[in-house]
Structures are given as structure tokens and as C-alpha cells.
NUKOLSE-226990 format. One line per 4 residues: number of its first residue (from 1); for each residue x, y, z of C-alpha. Coordinates in nm, 4 decimals, padded with zeros to 6 digits. Layout:
// NUKOLSE-226990
NUM = X Y Z | ...
***
This chain:
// NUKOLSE-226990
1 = 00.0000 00.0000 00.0000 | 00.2932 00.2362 00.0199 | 00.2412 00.5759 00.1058 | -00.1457 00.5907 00.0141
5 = -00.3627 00.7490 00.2641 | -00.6751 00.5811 00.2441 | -01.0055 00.7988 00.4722 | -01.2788 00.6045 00.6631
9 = -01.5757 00.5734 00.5236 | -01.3551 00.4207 00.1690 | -01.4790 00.1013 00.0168 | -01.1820 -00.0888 00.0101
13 = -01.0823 -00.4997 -00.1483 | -00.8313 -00.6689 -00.0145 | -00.7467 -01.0995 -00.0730 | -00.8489 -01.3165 00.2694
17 = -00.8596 -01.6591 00.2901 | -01.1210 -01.9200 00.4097 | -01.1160 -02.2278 00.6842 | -00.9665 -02.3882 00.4214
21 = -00.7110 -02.1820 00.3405 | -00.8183 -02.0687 -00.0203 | -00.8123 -01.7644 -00.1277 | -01.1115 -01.5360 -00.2203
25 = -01.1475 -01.1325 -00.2488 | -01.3756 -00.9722 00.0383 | -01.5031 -00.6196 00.0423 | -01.4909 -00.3923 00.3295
29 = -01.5102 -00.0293 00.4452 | -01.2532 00.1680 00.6295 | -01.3268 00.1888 00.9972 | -01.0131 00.3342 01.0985
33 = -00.6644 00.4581 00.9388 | -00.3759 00.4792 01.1803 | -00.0836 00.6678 00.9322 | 00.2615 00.6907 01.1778
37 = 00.5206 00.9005 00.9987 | 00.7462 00.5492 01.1237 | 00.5694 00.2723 00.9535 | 00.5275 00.2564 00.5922
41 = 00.1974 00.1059 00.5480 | 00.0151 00.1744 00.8620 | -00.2340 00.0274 01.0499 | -00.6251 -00.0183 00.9969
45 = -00.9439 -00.1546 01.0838 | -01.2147 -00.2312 00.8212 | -01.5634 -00.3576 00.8895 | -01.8328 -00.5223 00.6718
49 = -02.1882 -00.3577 00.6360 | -02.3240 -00.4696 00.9467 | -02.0317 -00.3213 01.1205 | -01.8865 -00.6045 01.2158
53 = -01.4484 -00.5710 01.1808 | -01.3315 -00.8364 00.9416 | -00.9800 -00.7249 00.9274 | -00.7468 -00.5169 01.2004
57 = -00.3912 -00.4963 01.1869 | -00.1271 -00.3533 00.9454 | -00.2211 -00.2062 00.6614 | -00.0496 -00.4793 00.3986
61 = 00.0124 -00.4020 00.0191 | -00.3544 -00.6658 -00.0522 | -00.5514 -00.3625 00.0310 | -00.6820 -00.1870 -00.2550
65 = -00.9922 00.0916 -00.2997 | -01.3043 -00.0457 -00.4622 | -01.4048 00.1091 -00.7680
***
């Protein structure tokens, strides 16, 4: 993800994985966007539409904005 500064409220798709292990794309929306000027990628929360967080941690180079 770089230097990208993504806002809450962004629709956001980013590669997850199932009980299985396989990989499949899920959609989210930015809860939170932690940017520290000392880590490159940062850290964030996104949620699915009932609120619920389906992803929290670093901010990895998977996460793209939805078009």
C-alpha cells in the first residue's frame, strides 16, 4: 500500500482466505486509518456492512480501494 492514505468511510478490497485456506477477495469499508510518519503502510481496521471488523492490523500491500 505504500504511502497511500486511504479515509474512513472508503470502500476498500483486499485478498483473505477461508477455513480452508483458499483464497477469495472480500469487500470492506474503512473503519479506521492509523498513518505513523514510522511505519510505511500503517495500520487499519475495516468492517463489513453490518459493522462487524473483518480485518485489524497492518495495513499490507492486498488492500486496494473499490471502484
Amino acid at each position: 500500500m505504500g504511502k497511500r492514505k486511504l479515509k474512513a468511510g472508503d470502500r476498500v478490497i483486499f485478498e483473505s482466505h477461508d477455513e480452508h485456506c483458499l483464497p477469495f477477495q472480500q469487500v470492506g469499508i474503512v473503519k479506521r486509518y492509523i498513518y505513523p510518519h514510522f511505519h510505511p503502510d500503517g495500520y487499519i481496521e475495516i468492517v463489513d456492512k453490518a459493522g462487524d471488523t473483518i480485518l485489524y492490523g497492518e495495513a499490507g500491500k492486498g488492500i486496494q480501494k473499490a471502484k
